[in-house]
Every structure is written in C-alpha cells, then in structure tokens.
matplotlib code that plots the C-alpha trace (Angstrom):
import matplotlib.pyplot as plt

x = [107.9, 107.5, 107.7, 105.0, 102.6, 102.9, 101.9, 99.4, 98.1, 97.9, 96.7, 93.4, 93.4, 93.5, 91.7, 89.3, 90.5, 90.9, 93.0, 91.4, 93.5, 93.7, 93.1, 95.5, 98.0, 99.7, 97.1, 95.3, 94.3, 90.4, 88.7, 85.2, 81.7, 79.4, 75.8, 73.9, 70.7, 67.1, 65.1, 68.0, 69.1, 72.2, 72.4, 74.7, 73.2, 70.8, 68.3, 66.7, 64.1, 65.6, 66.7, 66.7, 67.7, 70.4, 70.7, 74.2, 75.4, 79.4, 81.0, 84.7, 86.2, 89.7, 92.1, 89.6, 86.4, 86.2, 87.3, 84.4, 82.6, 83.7, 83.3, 79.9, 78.9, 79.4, 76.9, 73.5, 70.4, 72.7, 72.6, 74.9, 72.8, 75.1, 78.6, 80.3, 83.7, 85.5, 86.8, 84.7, 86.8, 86.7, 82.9, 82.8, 85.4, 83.4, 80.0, 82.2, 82.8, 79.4, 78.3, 81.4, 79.5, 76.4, 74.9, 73.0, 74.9, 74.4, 73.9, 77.1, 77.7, 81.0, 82.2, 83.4, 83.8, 80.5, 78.9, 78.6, 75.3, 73.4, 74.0, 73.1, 69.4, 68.8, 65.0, 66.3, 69.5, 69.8, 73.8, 76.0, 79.8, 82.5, 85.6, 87.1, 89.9, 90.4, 88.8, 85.5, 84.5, 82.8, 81.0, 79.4, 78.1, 76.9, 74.6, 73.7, 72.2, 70.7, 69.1, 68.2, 70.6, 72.9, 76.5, 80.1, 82.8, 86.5, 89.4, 89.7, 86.4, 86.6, 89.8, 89.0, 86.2, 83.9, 83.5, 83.3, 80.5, 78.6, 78.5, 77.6, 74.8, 73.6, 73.3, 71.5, 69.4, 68.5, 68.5, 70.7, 74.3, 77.1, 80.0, 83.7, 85.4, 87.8, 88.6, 91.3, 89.2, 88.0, 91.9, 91.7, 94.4, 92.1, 89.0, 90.4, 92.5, 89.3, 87.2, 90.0, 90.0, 85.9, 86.2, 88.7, 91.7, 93.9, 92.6, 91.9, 93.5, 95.5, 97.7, 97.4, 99.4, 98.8, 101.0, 100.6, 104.2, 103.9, 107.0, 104.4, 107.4, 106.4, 102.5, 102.8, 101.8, 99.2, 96.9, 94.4, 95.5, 98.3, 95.9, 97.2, 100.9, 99.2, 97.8, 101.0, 102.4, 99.8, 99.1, 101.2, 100.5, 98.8, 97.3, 95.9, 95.0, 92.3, 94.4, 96.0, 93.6, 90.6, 91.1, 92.6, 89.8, 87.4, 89.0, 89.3, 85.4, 85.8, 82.5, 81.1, 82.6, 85.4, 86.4, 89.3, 90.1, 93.7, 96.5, 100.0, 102.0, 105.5, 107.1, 110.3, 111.1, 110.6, 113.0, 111.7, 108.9, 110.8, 113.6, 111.1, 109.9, 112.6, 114.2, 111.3, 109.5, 112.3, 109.8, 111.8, 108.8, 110.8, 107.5, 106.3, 104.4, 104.3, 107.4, 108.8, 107.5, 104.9, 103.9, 101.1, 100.3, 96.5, 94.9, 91.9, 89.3, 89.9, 93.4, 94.8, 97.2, 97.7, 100.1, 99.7, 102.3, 102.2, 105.1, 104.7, 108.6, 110.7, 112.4, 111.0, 109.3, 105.2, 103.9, 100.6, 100.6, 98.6, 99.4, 97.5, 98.7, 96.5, 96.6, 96.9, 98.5, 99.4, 98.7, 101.1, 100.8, 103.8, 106.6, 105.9, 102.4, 102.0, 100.3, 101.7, 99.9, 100.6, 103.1, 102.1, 99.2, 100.8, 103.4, 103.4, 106.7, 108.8, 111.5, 111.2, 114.5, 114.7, 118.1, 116.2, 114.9, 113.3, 111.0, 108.1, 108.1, 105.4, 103.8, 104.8, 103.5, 101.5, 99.3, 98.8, 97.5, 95.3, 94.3, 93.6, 91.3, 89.8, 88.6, 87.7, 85.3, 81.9, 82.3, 85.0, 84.0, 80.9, 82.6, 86.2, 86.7, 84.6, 86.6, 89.9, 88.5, 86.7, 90.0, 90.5, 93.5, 93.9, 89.9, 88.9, 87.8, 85.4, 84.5, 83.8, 81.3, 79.8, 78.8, 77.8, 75.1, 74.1, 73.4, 71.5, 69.5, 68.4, 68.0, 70.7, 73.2, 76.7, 79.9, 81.0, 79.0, 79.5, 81.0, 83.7, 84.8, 84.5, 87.0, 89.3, 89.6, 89.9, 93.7, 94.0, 92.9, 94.2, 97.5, 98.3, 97.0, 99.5, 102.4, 101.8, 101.9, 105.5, 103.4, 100.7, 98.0, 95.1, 92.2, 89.8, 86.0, 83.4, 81.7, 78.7, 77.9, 77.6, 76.5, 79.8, 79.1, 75.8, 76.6, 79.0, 81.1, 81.2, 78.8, 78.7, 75.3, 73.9]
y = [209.7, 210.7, 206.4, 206.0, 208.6, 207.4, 203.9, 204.7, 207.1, 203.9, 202.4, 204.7, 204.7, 200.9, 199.5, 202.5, 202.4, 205.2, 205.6, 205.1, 205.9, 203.0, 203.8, 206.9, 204.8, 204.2, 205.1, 202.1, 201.0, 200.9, 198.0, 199.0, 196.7, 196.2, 197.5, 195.3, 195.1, 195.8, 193.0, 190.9, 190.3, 188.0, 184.3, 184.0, 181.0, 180.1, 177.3, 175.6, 172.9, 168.8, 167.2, 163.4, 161.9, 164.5, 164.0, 165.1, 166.2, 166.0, 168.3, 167.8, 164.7, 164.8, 164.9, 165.7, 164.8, 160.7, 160.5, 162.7, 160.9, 157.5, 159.0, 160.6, 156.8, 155.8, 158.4, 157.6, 159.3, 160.7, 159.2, 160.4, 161.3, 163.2, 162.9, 165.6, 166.3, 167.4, 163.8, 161.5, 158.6, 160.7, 160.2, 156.3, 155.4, 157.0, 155.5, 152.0, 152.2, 153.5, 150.1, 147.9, 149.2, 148.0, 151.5, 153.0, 154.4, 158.5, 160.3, 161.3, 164.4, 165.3, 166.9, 171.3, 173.3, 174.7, 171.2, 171.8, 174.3, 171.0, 169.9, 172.9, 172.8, 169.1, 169.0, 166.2, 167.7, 168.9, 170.0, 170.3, 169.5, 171.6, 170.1, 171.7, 174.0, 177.0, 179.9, 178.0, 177.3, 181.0, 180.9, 177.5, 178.0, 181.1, 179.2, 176.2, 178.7, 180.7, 177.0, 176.3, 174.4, 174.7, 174.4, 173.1, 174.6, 172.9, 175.5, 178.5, 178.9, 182.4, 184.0, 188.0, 190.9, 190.7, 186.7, 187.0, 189.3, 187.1, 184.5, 186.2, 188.3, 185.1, 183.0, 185.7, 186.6, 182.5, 181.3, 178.6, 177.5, 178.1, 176.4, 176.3, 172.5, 173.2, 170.1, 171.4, 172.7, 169.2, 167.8, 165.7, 168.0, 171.3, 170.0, 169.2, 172.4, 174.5, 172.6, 173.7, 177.4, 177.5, 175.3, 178.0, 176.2, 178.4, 181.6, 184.4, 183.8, 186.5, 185.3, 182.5, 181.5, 179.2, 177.9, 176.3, 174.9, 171.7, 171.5, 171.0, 170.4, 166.4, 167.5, 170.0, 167.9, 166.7, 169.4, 169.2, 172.1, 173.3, 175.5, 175.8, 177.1, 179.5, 180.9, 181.4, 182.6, 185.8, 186.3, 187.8, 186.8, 184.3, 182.7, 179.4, 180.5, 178.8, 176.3, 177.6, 180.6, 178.8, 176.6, 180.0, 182.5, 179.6, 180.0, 183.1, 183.6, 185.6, 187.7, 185.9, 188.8, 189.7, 190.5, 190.9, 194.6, 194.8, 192.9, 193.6, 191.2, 190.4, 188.0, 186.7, 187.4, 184.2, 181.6, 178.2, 178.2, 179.7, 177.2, 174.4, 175.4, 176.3, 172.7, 170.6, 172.2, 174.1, 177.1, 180.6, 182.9, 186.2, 187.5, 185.0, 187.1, 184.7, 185.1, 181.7, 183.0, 184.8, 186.4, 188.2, 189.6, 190.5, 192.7, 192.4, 194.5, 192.8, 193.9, 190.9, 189.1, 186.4, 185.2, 183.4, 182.1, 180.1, 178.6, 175.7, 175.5, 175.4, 171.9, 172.0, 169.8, 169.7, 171.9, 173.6, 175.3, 175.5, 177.3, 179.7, 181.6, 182.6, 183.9, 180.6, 178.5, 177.6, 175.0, 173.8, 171.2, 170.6, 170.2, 169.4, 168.6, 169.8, 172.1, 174.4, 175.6, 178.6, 176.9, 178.1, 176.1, 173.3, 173.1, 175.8, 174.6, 175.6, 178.0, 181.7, 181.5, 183.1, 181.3, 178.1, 177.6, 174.3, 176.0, 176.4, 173.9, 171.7, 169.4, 165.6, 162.9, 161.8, 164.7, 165.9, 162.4, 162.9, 166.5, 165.9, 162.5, 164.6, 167.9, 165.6, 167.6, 165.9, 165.9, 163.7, 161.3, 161.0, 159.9, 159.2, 155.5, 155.9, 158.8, 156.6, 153.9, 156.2, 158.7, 161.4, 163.0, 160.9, 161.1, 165.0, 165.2, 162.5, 164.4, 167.6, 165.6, 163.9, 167.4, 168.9, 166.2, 166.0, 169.4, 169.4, 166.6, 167.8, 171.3, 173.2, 175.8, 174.1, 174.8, 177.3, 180.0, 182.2, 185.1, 182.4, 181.5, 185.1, 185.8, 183.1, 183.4, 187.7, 187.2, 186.1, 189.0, 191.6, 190.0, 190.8, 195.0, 194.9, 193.3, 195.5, 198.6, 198.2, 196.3, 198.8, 197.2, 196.8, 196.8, 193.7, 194.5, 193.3, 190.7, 190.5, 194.1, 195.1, 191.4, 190.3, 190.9, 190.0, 186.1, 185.5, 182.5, 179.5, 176.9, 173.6, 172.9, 169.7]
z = [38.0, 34.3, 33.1, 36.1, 34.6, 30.9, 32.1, 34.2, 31.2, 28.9, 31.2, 31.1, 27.3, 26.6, 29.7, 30.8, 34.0, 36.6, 39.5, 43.3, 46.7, 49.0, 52.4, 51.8, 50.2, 46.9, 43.5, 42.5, 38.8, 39.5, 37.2, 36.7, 38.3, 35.9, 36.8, 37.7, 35.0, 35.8, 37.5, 38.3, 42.0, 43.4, 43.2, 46.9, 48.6, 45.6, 45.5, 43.2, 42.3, 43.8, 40.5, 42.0, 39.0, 37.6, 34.0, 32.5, 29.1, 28.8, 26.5, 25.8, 26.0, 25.9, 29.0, 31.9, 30.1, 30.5, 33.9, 34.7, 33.1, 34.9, 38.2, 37.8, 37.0, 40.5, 42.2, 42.4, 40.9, 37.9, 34.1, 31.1, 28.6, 26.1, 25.3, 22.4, 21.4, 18.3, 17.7, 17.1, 18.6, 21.8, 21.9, 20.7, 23.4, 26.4, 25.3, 25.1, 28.4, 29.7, 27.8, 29.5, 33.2, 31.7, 31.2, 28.5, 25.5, 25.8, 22.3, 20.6, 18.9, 17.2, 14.2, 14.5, 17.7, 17.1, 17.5, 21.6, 20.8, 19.9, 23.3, 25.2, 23.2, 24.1, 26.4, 28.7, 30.3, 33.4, 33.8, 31.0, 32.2, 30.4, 30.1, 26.8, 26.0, 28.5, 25.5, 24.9, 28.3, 29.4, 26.1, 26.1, 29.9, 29.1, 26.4, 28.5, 31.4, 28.5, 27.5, 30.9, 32.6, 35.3, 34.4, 35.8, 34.4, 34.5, 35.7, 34.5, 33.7, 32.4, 31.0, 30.4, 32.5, 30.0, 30.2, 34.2, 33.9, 31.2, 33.3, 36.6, 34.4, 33.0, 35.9, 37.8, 34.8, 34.7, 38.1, 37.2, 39.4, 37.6, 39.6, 38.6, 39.0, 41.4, 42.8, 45.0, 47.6, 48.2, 48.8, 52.0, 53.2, 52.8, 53.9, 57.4, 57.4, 56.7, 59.1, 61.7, 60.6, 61.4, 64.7, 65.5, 66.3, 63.9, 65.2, 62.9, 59.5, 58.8, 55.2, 53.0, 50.5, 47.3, 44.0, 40.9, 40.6, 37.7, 34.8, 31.7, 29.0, 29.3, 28.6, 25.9, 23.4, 24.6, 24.5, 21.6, 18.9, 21.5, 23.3, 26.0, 25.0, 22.5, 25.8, 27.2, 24.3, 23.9, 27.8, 30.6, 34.6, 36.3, 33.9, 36.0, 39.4, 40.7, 42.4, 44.7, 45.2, 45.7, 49.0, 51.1, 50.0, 51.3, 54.6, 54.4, 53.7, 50.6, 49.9, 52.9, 55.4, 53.4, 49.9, 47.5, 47.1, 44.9, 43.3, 42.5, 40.6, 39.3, 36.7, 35.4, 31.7, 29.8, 29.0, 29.3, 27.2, 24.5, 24.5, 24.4, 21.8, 19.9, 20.8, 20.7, 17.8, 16.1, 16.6, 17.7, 19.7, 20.8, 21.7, 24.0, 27.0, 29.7, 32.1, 33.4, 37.2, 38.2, 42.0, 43.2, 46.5, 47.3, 50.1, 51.7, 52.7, 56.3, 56.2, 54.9, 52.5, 49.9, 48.1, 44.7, 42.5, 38.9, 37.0, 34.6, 33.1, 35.8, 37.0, 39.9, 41.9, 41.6, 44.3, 44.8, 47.9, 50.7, 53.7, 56.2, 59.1, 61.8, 65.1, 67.2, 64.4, 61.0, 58.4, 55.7, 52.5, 50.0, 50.1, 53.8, 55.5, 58.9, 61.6, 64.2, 67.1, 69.9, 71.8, 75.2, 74.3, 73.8, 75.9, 78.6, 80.1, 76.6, 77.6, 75.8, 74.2, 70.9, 70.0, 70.1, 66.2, 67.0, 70.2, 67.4, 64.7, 63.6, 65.7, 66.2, 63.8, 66.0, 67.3, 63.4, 63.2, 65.9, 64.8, 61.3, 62.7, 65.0, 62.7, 59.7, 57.3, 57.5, 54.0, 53.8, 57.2, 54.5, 51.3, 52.1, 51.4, 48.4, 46.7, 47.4, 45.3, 42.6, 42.6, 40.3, 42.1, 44.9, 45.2, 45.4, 42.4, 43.1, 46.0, 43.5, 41.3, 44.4, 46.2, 43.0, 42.2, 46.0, 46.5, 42.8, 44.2, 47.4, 46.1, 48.2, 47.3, 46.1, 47.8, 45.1, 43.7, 40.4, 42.8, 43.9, 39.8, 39.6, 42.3, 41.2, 37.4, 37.7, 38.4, 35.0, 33.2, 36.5, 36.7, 33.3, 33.4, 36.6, 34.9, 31.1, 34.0, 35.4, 38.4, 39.7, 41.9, 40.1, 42.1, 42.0, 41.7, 44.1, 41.9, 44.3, 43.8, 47.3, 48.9, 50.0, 53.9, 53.4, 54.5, 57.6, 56.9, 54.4, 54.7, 53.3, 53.5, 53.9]

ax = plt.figure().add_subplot(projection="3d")
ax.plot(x, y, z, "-o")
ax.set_aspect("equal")
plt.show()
C-alpha cells in the first residue's frame, strides 16, 4: 500500500493529476480538460464553405508522402499545388511524376525542417497534407489552420496533452477540419462490419478489440533521421494506436452516445529493440523505455470495454486486429476473417450441447460471402473498383483521400473529426502515466467538453 501511495504521489507532482472514484471503484489518475476559451464553441458535425476544385499543398515526402500524392491525382476537382520536403530529390521526383501524368509541376520547397512554414502562408491552398515525422505533425497543423486551411494529418497526429489540445483549440478557434489519416477505418473489411453494427445485425456492441502487430526490424532504416526508434527509445506504452483503435470506437459511436472514460495498461520489459540495435548498429541502449508488448484495456461510459495492443519487435506475423462482440454476433479480421451470428437465429434446430465446441463457430464461406455483399458500405459500393486499381493498402487509403476531398467539395462534415484524433492519439501520452505508475488507470478526458451525447450515432454523410 505504501509503493501504491508513493506512485500515485508522483504521480500528482510530475503530471498534476488528482485522483477520481469510478463509480465506487478503484482511485482513478484524473487527467485534466482544458477549458474551453471564450467565444469558441465545438466543431462536431462542422461545415464549411464547397471547395470544388480543392487545391492541396503536400508537406513531407518521404514514405507515405508520394503515394498520396499519386492517389489524390486520380480524384477529380483536386490540383497539387505545393510539394516540400527536407530533401530536395524528394520534391523533384514527385513533380517528375505529376509531369509523366501530364499535370502541372506544383512549387517545390525544400531545404531545413523549418521550410514547411512557407507552405502553410501560400494564398492558393486549400488543405495542407502532413505526412512527416510523427513530432512535427501537431505543430505544422496547428499553423496551417492558424493560416487558414483545413488540414490532414498522417497517424499519430499528436503525441502528448498539450498537442491534442492545440489542435482541438485551434480548429475550433479557426473553423477549419482537422482530420487524422486513418485509413484503417476505410478497410473493405471494416466498412462492411460497421455497416452491419448500425443495420443492427450484431446487436449492441458490447467489446471491441484492436492491434498493431508489424515486426519493424526490416524497416528501421528506413525512417529519415531514425525518428521513429528514437521514439521508442524515450517513450513507454502504446505509442501507435490509431489503428487498431479507430475502426471499434467508430462502431462503438465514441462521443456520438458514448465516450472513453479510463485506461489501464501493461507492458513487457524490452528486449527486442535493444538487441537490434545492439546487433545491427553495435549501439547498447539499457534505457530503452518502450517494452517489447504493450496492452491496454479501456472502459466506457456505456459500460463497455476495449482492448488495444502494439508490438513492433516481435516475429510475429502482421496483425492488426479487428474484432467486435455484440449481443447477436461477432465480427473478426486477422489472422482469420469471419462473422458469427446467434445461433438460434441461424439454425434453430442446433442441439444445446455445451460439449459440442463447433455448435457456435463462424459462419460458412458462403453466407459471409453473402453477408458481407449484402451490408456493403455505400461508401465502398461507390468507389470500390476504383480504390482496387488506385490502391494504397489494398485501396483504403484511396478511399481515405477520396472521402476527404468529397466531403470538402460538397461542403459536408468528414468522417473523422478533431474529437476522434483526439480520442485516438491520447493513448499515447495516457498509456505511458499508467505504465510510469505500476499500471493505475488513468482516466481519459472528454475532448468534446461535454458534447459527446450531443450526436446519436456515426454518420457518413453524403
């Protein structure tokens, strides 16, 4: 009781945290909302002004940048008008192949990492498209709103509090979207799962679970001044959530009837970072922070849970989760896609024997076939042949640019908000208080600041 007091006591020092009972149960490490500054109201469901020609500035141009870039080509009403990177070879070899599709060559700016401000001052862009290293990205969308544009941010697009709350201030303060480019949500796979959760066919979704499960030692390197592994190295928890998070608190309805109230989270010490590096780089780190495996468990204000887990060194295969159980079924991707519904439902002639472990499995090929045909998302009925060609993972991410330029176009809210990157990207920073306090749940603020019941359900609009 003693160790637990002295934690819990740093805890109050370093963070400024107190402690909150939840719902009469075990002391909570409360995480402090923001107030919400004078004049400035919520952006849920925002809309703004069409843009029918959307014109887009690219900023970083390294792994995820150019095949944005390629993609955004294919989608009417949208021309590249700025392309910037550190390198300038990153910048020449994206405006050679804008000119190899026939398209105008977009201004280039390169040179420090302070370069990007140009960008965010230009008159004639509309979105800036982040697609830099993980510590840059809160800080340059913060600017472009501040500039006047909206902004999509790759994943994580925030990595502490204080950058969450710039960038829901700022976009409230601006009136401008600020959407985090998770592409996952727009997986084939999800899509159709979530269209089955709000036809009903799953019932109430009562647990979700989601994983980031990807062996990086063949990457590493690849990672423009080893961002990425310095991460590791100095943070502790889940530090690349979005993945696995994002698609279950969309069916789930996170602040849109429900909200995140607290995490608790668990790790592994770390060993397989640290031998890679010692092996590949001759580099001995015996303070790396990151464990090898990290868990966390959320509850909601709904009474229900999630489950999250992130491990980038293990030889395991890739796997990033996606599973919900509800009420009158449940849906599974990797390692295994499928569906299980009631059984009685199904087949109301299955014997109740509890001995028989095949009575409830998932269903045949062919009625997942037919279910998944049958509660296709609009989205992807729309677009689907299309994204297949374009690709970008198997096509969401085609998807992901296509939406975002649609709804900018027609005026309409996008499918993710601020609140949602908000949501998403606090495990980072909440994960680790838990972990540094011999696991405590930490509790997860209401980003919305009171407005997360104030929309029933998640709408795609259209």
């Amino acid at each position: 009781m003693k160790k637990f007091i002295i934690l819990f006591s740093s805890c109050l020092l370093s963070f400024n945290c107190g402690a909150q009972q939840s719902k009469g149960q075990s002391l909570v490490l409360k995480t402090p909302v923001k107030e919400r500054p004078a004049g400035q109201t919520d952006v849920l469901e925002l809309r703004t002004e069409r843009l029918p020609v959307v014109r887009v500035a690219f900023i970083g141009l390294g792994m995820r940048g150019p095949g944005a870039v390629n993609r955004m080509t294919y989608i009417p009403g949208v021309e590249v008008v700025a392309l910037c990177d550190v390198e300038q070879k990153n910048t020449e070899k994206v405006n050679k192949m804008l000119e190899e599709k026939g398209l105008p060559r977009a201004l280039e700016f390169y040179g420090d990492t302070s370069v990007w401000r140009k960008v965010t001052a230009l008159p004639n862009v509309d979105l800036v498209y982040v697609a830099t290293d993980w510590l840059s990205h809160a800080k340059i969308g913060i600017q472009a709103m501040k500039d006047g544009k909206h902004v999509a941010i790759e994943v994580p697009a925030a990595v502490t509090m204080d950058e969450i709350w710039g960038l829901i201030n700022t976009s409230e303060q601006t009136r401008k979207h600020c959407m985090q480019l998770e592409n996952c949500v727009y997986d084939f796979f999800e899509l159709t799962t979530l269209n089955m959760v709000q036809q009903g066919l799953l019932g109430e979704v009562i647990h979700g679970e989601g994983a980031y499960i990807h062996g990086l030692q063949p990457y590493w390197d690849e990672y423009w001044n080893d961002w990425r592994m310095d991460f590791n190295k100095k943070h502790r928890g889940d530090v690349y959530p979005t993945h696995g998070l994002g698609p279950v608190c969309q069916a789930m309805n996170i602040h849109r009837g429900d909200k995140l109230n607290y995490l608790v989270a668990m790790d592994t010490k770390a060993i397989g970072n640290p031998e890679f590096l010692k092996k590949k780089r001759n580099e001995e780190v015996k303070d790396f922070r990151n464990g090898d495996h990290t868990t966390t468990m959320i509850g909601t204000e709904n009474g229900k849970s999630i489950l999250i887990e992130h491990n980038v060194t293990s030889p395991r295969p890739y796997n990033r989760m996606y599973q919900l159980t509800g009420t009158k079924g449940f849906a599974n991707k990797y390692p295994i896609e499928g569906y299980a519904l009631d059984s009685e439902e199904l087949d109301p002639a299955l014997t109740k024997n509890h001995e028989n472990l095949t009575a409830h499995s998932f269903v045949p090929e062919d009625v997942q076939v037919a279910l998944m045909e049958k509660y296709k998302h609009p989205i992807a009925k729309d677009i689907e042949d299309q994204a297949k060609k374009v690709g970008g993972h198997g096509g969401m991410d085609f998807i992901m640019d296509y939406r975002l330029i649609y709804c900018l176009q027609r005026g309409l809210p996008l499918d993710m908000d601020v609140y949602d990157l908000a949501e998403w990207c606090s495990l980072i920073p909440l994960t680790e208080i838990s972990l540094d306090n011999n696991s405590a749940p930490v509790e997860i603020p209401d980003f919305t600041r009171g407005g997360w019941n104030k929309i029933k359900g998640l709408k795609f609009a259209q």
